[in-house]
N, CA and C of each residue as an Amber inpcrd file, in Angstrom:
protein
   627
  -9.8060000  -8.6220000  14.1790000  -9.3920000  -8.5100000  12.7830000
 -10.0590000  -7.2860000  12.1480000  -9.6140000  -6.9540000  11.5100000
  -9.9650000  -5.8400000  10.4050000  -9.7650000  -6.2070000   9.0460000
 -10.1920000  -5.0820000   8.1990000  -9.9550000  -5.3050000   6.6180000
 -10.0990000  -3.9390000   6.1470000  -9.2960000  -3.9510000   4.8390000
  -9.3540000  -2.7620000   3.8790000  -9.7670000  -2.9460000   2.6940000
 -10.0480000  -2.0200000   1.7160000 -10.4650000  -2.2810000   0.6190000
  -9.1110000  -2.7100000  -0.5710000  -8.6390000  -3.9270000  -0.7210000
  -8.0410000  -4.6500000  -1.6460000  -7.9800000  -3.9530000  -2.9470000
  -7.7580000  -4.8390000  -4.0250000  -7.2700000  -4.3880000  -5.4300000
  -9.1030000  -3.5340000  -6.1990000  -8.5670000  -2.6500000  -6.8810000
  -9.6480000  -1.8880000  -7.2260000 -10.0380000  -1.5800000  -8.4910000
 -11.0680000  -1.3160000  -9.5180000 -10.9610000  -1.1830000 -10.9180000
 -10.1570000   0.0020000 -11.4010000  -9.4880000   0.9390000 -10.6010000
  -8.4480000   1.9080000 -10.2330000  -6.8440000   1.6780000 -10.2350000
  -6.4420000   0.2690000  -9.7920000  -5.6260000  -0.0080000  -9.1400000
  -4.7110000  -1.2260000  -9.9260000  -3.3980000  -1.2220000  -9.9970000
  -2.2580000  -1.7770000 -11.0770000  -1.3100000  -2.1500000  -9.7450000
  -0.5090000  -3.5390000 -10.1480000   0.4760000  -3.8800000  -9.3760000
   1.7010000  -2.9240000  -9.7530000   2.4110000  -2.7450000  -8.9190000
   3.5470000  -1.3890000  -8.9140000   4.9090000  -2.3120000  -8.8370000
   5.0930000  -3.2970000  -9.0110000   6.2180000  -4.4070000  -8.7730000
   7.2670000  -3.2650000  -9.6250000   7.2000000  -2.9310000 -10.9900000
   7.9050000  -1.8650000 -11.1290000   8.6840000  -1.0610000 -10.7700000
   7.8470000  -0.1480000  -9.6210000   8.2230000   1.1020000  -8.8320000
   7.7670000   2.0530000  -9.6460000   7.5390000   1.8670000 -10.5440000
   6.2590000   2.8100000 -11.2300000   5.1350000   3.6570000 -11.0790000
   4.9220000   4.7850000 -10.7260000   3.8380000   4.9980000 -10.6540000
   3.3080000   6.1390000 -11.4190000   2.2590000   6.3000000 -12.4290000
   2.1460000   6.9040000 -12.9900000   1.3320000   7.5580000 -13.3340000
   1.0010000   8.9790000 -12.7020000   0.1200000  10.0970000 -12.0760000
  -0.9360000  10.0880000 -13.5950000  -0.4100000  10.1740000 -14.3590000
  -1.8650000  10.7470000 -15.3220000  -2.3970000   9.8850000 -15.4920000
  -2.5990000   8.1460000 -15.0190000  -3.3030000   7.1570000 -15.7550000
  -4.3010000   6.7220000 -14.4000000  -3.4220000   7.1270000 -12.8830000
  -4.7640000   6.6070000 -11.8770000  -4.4260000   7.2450000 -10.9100000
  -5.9440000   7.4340000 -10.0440000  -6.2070000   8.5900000  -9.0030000
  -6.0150000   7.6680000  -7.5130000  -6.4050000   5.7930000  -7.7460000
  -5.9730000   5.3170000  -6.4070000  -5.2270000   3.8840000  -6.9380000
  -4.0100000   3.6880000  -6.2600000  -2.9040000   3.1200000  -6.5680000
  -3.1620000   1.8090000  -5.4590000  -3.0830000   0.5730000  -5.4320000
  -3.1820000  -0.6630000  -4.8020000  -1.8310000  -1.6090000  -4.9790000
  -1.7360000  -2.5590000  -4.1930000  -0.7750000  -3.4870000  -4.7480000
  -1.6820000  -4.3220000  -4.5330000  -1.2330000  -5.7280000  -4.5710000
  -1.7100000  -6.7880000  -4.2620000  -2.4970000  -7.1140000  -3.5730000
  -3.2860000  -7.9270000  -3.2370000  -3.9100000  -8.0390000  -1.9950000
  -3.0840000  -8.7250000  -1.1750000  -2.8510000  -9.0190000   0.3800000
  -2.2300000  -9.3590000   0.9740000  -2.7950000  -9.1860000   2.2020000
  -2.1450000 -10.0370000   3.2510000  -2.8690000 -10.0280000   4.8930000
  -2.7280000  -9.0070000   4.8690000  -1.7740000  -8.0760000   5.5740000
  -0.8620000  -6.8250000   5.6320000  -2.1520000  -5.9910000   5.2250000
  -2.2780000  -5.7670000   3.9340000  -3.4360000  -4.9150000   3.5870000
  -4.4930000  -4.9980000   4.0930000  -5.1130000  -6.4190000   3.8650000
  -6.7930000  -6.4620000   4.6360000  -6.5780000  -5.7760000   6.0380000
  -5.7730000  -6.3410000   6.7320000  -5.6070000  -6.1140000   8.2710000
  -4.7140000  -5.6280000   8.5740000  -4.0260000  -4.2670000   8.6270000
  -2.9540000  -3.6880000   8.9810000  -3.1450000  -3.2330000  10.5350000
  -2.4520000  -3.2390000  11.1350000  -1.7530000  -2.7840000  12.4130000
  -1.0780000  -1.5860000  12.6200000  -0.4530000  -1.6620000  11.5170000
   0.1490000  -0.2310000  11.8220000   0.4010000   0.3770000  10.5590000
   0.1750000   1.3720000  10.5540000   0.1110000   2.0980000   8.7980000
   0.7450000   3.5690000   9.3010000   0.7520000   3.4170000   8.1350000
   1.9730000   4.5550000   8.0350000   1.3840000   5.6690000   7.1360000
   0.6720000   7.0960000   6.9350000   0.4260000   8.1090000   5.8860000
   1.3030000   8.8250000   5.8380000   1.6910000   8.9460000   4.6510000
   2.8250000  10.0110000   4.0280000   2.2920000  10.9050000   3.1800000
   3.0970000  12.0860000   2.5170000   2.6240000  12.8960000   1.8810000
   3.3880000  14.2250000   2.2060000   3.2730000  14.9540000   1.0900000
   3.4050000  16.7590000   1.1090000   3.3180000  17.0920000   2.6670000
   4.0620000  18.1960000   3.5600000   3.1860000  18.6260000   4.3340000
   2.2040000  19.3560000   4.1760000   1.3130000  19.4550000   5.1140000
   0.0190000  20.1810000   5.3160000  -1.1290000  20.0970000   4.0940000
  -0.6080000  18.8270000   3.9560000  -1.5550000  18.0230000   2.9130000
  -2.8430000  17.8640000   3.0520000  -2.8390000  16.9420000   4.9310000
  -3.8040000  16.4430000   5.7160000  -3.4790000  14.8290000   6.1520000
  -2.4590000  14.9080000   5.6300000  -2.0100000  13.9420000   6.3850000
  -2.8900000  13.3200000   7.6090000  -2.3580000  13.6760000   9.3440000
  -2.8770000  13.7770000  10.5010000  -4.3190000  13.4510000  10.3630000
  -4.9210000  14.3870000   9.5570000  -6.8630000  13.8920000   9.6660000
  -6.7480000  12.8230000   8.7460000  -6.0200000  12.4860000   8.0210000
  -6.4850000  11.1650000   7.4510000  -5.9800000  10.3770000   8.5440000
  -4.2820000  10.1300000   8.9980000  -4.0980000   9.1180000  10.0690000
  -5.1490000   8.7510000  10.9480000  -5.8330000   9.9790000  11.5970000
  -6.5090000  10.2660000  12.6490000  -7.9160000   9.4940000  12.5010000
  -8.4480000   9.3070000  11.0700000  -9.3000000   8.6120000  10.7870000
  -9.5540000   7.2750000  10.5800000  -8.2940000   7.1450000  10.0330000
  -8.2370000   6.0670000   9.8720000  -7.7340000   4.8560000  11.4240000
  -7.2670000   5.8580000  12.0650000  -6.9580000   4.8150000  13.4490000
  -8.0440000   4.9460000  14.1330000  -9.2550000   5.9320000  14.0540000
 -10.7230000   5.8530000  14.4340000 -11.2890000   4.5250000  14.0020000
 -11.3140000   4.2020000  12.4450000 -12.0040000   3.1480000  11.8410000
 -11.5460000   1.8380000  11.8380000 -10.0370000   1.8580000  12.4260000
  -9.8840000   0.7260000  13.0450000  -9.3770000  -0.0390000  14.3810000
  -9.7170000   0.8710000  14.8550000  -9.4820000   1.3330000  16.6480000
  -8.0920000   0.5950000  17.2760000  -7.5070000   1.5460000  16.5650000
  -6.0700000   1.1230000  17.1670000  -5.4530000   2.4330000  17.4490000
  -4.3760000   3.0380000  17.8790000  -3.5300000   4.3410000  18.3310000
  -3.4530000   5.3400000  17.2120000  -3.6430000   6.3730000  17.5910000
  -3.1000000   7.8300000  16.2560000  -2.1480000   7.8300000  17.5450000
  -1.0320000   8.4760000  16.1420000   0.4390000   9.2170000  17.1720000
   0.4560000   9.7750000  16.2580000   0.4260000  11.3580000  17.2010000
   0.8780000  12.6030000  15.9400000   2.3370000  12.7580000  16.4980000
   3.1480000  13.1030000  15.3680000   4.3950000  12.9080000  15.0080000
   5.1270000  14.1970000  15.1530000   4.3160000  15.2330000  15.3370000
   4.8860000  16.4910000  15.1450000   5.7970000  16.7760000  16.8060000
   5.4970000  16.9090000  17.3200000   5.5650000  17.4910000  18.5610000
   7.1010000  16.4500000  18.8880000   7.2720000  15.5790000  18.0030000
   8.5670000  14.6680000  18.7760000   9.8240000  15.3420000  18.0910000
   9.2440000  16.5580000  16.8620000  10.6480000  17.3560000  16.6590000
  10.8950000  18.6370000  16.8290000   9.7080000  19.2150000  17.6420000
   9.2090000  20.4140000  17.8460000   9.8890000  20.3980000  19.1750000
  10.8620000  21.8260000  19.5310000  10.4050000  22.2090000  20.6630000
   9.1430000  23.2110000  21.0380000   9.1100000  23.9320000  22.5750000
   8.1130000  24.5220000  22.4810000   8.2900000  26.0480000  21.8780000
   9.4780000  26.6810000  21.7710000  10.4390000  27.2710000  21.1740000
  10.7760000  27.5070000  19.4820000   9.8160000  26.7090000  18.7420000
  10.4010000  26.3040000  17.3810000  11.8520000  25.7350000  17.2540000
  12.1460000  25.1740000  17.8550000  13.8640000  24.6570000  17.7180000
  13.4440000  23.0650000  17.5750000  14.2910000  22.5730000  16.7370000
  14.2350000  21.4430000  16.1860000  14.8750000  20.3330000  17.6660000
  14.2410000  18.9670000  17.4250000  14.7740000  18.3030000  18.3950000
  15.9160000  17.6490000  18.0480000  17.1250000  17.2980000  18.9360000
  17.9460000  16.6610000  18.0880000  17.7070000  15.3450000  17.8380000
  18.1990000  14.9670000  16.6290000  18.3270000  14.0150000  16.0420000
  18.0740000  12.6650000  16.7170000  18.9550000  12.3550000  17.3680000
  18.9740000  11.5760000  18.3600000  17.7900000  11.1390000  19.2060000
  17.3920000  11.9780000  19.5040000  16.1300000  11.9170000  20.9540000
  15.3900000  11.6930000  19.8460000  14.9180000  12.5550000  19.1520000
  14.2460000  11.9450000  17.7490000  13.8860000  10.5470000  17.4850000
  14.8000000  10.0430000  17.5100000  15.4860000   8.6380000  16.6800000
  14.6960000   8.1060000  18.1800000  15.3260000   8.1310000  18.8540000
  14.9370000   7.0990000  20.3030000  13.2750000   7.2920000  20.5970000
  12.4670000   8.3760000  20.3660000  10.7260000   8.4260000  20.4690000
  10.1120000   7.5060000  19.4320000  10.6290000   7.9410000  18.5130000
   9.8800000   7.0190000  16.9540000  10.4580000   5.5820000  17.2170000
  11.3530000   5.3210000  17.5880000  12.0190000   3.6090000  17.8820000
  10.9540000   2.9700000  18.7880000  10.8820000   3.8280000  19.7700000
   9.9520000   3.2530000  21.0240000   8.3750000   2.8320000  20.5970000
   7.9780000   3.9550000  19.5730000   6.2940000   3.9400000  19.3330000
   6.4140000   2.8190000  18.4490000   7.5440000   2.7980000  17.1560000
   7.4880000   1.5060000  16.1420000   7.3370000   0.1520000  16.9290000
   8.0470000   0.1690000  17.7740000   7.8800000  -1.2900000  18.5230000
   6.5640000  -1.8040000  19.1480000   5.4670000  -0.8040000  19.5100000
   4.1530000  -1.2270000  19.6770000   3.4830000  -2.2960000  18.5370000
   2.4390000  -2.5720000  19.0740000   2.3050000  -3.8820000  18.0910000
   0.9290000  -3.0340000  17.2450000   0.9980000  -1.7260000  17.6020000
  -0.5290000  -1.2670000  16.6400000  -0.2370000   0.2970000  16.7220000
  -0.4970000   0.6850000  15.7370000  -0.7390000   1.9810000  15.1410000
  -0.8620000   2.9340000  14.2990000  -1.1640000   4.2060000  14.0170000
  -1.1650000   4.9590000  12.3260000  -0.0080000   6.0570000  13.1540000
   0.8530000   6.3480000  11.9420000   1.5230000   7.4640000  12.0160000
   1.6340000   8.6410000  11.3530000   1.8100000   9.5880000  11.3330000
   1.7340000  10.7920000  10.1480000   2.7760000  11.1860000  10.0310000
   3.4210000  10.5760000   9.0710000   4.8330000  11.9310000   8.6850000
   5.2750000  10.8730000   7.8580000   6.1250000  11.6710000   7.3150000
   7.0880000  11.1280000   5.9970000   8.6950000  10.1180000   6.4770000
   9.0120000  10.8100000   7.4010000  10.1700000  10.2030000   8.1800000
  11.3620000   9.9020000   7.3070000  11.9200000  10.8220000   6.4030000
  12.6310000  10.6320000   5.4040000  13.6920000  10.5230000   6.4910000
  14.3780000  11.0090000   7.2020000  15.4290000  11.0000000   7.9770000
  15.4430000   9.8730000   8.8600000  14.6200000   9.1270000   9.5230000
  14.0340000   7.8450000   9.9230000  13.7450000   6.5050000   9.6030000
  14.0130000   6.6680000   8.2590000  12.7920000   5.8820000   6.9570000
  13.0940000   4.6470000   7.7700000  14.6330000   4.3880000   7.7000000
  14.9550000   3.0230000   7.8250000  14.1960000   1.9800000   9.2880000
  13.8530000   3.3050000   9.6850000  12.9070000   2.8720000  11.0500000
  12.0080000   2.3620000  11.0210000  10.7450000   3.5510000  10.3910000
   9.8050000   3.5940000  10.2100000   9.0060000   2.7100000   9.0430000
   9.5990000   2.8150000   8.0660000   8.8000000   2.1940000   6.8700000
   8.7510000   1.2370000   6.6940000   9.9440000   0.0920000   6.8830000
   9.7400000  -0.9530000   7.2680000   8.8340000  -1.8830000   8.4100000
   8.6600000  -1.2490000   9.2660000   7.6880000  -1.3390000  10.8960000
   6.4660000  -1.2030000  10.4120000   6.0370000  -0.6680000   9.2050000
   4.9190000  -0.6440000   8.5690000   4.1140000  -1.5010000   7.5510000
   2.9580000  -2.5240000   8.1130000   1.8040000  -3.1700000   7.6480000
   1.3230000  -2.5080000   6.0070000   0.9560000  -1.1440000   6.2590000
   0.5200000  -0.8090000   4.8920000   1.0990000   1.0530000   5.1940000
   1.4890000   1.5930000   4.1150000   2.1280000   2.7420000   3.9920000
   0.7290000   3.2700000   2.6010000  -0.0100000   4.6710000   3.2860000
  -0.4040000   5.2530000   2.4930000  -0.4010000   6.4110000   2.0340000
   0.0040000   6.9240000   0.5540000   0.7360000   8.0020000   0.4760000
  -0.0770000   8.8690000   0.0070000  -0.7430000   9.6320000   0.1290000
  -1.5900000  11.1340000   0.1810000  -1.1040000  11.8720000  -0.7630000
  -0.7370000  11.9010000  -2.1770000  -0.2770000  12.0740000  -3.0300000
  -1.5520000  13.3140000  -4.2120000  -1.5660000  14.1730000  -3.3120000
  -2.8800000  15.2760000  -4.0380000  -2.1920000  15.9060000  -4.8090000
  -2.7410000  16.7050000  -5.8330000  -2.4160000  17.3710000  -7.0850000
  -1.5570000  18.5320000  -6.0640000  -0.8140000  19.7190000  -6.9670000
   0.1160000  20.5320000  -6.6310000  -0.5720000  21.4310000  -6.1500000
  -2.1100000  22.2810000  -6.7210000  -2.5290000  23.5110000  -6.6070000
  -3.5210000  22.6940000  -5.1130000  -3.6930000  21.6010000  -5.0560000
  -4.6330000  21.4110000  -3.6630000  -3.8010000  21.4820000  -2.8780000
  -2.5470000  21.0930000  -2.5070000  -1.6370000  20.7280000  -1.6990000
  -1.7040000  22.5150000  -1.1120000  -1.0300000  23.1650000  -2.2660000
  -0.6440000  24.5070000  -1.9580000  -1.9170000  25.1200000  -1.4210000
  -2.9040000  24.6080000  -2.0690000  -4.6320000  25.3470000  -1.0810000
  -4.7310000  25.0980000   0.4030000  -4.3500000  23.7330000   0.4210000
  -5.0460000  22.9730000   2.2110000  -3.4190000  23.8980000   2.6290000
  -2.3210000  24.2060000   2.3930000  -1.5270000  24.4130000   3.8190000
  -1.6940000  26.0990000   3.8120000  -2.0260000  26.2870000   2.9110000
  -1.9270000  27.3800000   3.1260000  -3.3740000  28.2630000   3.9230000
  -4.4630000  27.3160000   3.6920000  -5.8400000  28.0930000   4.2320000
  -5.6680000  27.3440000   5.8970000  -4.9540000  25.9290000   5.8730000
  -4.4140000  25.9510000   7.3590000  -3.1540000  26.7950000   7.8110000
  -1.9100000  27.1380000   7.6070000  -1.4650000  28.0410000   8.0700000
  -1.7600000  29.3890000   8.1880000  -1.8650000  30.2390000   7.2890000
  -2.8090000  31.1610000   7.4920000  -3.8960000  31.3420000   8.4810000
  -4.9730000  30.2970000   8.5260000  -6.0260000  30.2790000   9.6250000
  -5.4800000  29.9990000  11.0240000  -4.1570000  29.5430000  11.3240000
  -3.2430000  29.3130000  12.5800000  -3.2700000  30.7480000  12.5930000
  -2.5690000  31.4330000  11.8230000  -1.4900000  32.8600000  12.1690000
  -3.1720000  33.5910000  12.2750000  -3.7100000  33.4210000  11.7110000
  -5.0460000  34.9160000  11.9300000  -5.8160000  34.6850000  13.4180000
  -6.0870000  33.0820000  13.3600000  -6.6850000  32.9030000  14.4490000
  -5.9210000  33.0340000  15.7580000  -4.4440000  32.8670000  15.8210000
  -3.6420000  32.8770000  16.7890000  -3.8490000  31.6270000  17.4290000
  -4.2150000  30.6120000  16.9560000  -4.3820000  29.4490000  17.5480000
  -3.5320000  28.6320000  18.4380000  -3.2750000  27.6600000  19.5370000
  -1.7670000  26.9270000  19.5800000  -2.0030000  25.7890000  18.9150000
  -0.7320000  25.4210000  18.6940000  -1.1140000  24.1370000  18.1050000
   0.0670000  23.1130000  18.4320000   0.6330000  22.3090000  18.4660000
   1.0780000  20.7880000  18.9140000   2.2240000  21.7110000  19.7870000
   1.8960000  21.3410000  20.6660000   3.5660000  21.8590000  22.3540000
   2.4270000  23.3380000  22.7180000   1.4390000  24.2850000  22.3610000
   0.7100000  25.7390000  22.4420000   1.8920000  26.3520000  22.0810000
   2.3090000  25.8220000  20.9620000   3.1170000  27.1080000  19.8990000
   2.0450000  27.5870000  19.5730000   2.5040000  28.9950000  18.7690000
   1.4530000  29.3580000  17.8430000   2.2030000  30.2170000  16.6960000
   1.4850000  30.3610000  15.3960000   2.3310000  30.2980000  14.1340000
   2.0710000  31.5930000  13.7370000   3.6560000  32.2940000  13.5380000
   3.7210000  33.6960000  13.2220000   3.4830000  33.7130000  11.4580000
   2.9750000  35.0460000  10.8230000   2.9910000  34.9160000   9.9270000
   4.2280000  34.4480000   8.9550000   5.9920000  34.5410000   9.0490000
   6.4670000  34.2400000   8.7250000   6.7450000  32.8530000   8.2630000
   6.4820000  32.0980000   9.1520000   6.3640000  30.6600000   9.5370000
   5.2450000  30.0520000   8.5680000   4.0220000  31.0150000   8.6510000
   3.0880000  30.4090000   7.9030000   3.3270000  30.3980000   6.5420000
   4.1440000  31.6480000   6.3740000   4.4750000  31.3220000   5.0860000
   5.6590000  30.4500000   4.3410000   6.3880000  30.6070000   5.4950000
   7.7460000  29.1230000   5.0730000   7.1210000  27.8420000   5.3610000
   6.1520000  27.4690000   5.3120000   5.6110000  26.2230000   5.4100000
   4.6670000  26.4640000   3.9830000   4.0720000  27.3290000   3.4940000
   3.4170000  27.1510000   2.3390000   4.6140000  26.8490000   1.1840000
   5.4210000  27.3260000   1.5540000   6.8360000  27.5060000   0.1700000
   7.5870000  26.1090000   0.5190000   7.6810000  25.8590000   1.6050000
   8.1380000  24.5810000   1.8460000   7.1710000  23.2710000   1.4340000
   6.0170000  23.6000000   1.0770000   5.3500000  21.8390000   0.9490000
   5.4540000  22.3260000  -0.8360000   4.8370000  23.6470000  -1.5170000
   4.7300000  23.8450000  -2.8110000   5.9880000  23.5720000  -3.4140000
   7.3880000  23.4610000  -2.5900000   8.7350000  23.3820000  -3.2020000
   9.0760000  21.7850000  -3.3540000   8.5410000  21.0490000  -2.2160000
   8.6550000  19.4810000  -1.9080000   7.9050000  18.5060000  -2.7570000
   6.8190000  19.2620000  -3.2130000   5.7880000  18.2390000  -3.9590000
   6.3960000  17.6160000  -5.0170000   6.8350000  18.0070000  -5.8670000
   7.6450000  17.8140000  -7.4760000   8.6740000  16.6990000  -6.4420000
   9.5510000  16.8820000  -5.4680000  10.3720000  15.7280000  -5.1340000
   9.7020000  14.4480000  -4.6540000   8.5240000  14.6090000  -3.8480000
   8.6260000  13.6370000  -3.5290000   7.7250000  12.8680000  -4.7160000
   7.1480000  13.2690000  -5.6970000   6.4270000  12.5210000  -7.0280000
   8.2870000  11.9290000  -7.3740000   8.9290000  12.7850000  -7.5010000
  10.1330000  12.0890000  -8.0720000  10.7390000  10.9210000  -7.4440000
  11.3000000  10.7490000  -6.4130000  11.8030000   9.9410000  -5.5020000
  11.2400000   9.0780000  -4.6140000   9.6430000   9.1320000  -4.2590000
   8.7650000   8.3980000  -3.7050000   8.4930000   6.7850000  -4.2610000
   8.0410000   6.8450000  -5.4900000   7.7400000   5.6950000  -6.0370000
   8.8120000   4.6190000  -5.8450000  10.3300000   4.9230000  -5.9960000
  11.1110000   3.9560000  -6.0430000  11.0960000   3.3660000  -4.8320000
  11.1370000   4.8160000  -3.4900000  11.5150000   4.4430000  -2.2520000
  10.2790000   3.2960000  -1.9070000   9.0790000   3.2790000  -2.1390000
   7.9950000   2.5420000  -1.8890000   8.2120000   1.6260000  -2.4250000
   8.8630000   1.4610000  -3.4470000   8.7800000   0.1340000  -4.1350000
   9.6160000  -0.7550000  -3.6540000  10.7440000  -0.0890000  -2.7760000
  12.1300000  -0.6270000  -2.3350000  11.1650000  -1.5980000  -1.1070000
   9.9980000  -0.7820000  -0.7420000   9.7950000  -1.5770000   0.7330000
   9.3120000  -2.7420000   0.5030000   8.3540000  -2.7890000  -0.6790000
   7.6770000  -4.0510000  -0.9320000   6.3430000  -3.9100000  -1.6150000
   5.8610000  -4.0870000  -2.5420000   4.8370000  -3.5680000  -3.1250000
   3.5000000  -4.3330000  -3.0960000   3.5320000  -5.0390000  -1.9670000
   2.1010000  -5.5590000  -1.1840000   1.7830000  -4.9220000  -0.4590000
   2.2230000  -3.8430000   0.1300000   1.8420000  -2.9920000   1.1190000
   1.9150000  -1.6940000   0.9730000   1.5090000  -0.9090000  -0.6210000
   1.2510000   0.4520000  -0.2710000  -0.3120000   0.4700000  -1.4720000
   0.2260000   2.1130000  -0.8880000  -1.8230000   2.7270000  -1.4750000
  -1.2970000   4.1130000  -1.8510000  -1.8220000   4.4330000  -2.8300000
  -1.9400000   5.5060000  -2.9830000  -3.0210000   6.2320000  -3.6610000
  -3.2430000   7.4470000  -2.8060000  -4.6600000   8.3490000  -3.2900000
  -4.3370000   9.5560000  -3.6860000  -5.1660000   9.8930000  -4.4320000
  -4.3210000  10.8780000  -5.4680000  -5.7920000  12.5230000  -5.8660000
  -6.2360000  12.1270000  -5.0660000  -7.6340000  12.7080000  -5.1800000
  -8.9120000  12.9740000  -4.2000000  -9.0680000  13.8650000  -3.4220000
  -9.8900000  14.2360000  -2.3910000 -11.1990000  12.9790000  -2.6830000
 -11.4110000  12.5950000  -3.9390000 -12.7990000  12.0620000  -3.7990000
 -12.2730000   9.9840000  -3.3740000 -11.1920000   9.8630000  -3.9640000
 -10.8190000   8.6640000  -3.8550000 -10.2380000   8.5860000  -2.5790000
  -9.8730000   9.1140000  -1.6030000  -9.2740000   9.2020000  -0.1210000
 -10.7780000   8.8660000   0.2960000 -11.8570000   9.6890000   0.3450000
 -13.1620000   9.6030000   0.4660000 -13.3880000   7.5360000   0.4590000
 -13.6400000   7.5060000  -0.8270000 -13.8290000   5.9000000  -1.3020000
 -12.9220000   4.9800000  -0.6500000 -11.9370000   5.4640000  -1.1130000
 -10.7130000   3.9630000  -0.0670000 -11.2890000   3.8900000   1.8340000
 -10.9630000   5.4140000   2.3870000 -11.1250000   5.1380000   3.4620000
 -12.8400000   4.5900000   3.9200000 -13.6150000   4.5990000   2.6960000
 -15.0980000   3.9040000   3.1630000 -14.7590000   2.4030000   3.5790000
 -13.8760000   1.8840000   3.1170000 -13.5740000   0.2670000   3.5370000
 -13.1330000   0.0720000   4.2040000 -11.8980000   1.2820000   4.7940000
 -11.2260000   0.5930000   6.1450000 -12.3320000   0.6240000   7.1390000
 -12.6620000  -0.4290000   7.8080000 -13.7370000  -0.8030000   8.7130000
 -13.2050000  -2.0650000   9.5510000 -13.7540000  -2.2720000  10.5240000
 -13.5650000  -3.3690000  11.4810000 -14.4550000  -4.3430000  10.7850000
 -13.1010000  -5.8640000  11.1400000 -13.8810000  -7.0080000  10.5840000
 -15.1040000  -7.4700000  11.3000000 -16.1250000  -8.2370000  11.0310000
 -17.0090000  -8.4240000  11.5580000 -17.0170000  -9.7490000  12.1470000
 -15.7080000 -10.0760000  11.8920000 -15.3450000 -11.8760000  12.0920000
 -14.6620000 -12.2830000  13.3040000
């Protein structure tokens, strides 16, 4: 068993679909099994948010699978995978009985989000978002690094990925809340603030029971 950190002096039931950025930095629903003890969680968010290092941490602190998500639409080529094969990798991993995932899976959702214990959405201000992808893409293209398949990221690229998450942010504040709310509002989180990602993830910990 495991556990997470439950309802918070931060934190409002979202039964609504409501969520409303200027009044709180970490977002809770209910308490619920699902929450204390999730299995498989799901982080969403902007790209190059940080997504991945949060998944990555969080399936550390409760020792169950990270699956990074990237590489199942990547070729090694930059060419997108099709759809399909797509669809059939993410089907296969959802059916495990444990894990964290990183990605948004808007094209998937119906897969993914549902298959998901607790969904947490990484929801950072606009000018951080645009800071973290861009001092990570950039540091790809200077360093020449590879990264998921030993691609490695031309400056062009680095920069259609900074314009691409700074263009996405405003949508998904728009269209997120409802979609979360559609799933069920015992099972999401949202952090809204480098220092409260900090605090929430201090609780996900293994139960001691």
């Amino acid at each position: 068993m495991h556990s997470l950190p439950g309802r918070t002096a931060g934190s409002i039931d979202v039964h609504s679909g409501l969520f409303p950025h200027q009044e709180h930095d970490v977002m809770t629903t209910k308490d619920s099994h699902q929450l204390r003890s999730p299995r498989r969680v799901l982080v969403i968010g902007t790209s190059g948010l940080g997504k991945s290092t949060l998944a990555a941490r969080i399936a550390e602190r409760l020792s169950i699978p990270f699956v990074a998500t990237d590489e199942m639409y990547w070729t090694s080529n930059w060419q997108l995978v099709d759809e399909k094969i797509v669809e059939r990798r993410i089907a296969a991993v959802v059916q495990d009985s444990a894990w964290v995932l990183d990605g948004n899976f808007d094209r998937e959702r119906a897969i993914v989000w549902p298959a998901a214990d607790l969904i947490v959405w990484l929801d950072l201000p606009l000018a951080t978002t645009v800071r973290r992808v861009a001092v990570r893409n950039l540091g790809w293209w200077l360093s020449r690094s590879p990264i998921w398949g030993g691609k490695r990221v031309t400056l062009a690229r680095a920069l259609s990925g900074i314009r691409h998450s700074a263009r996405s942010h405003a949508g998904k504040r728009r269209t997120y809340p409802d979609a979360l709310a559609a799933q069920g509002a015992d099972r999401v989180v949202m952090l809204r603030s480098a220092a409260m990602v900090e605090a929430w993830l201090a609780g996900v910990k293994r139960d001691a029971r």
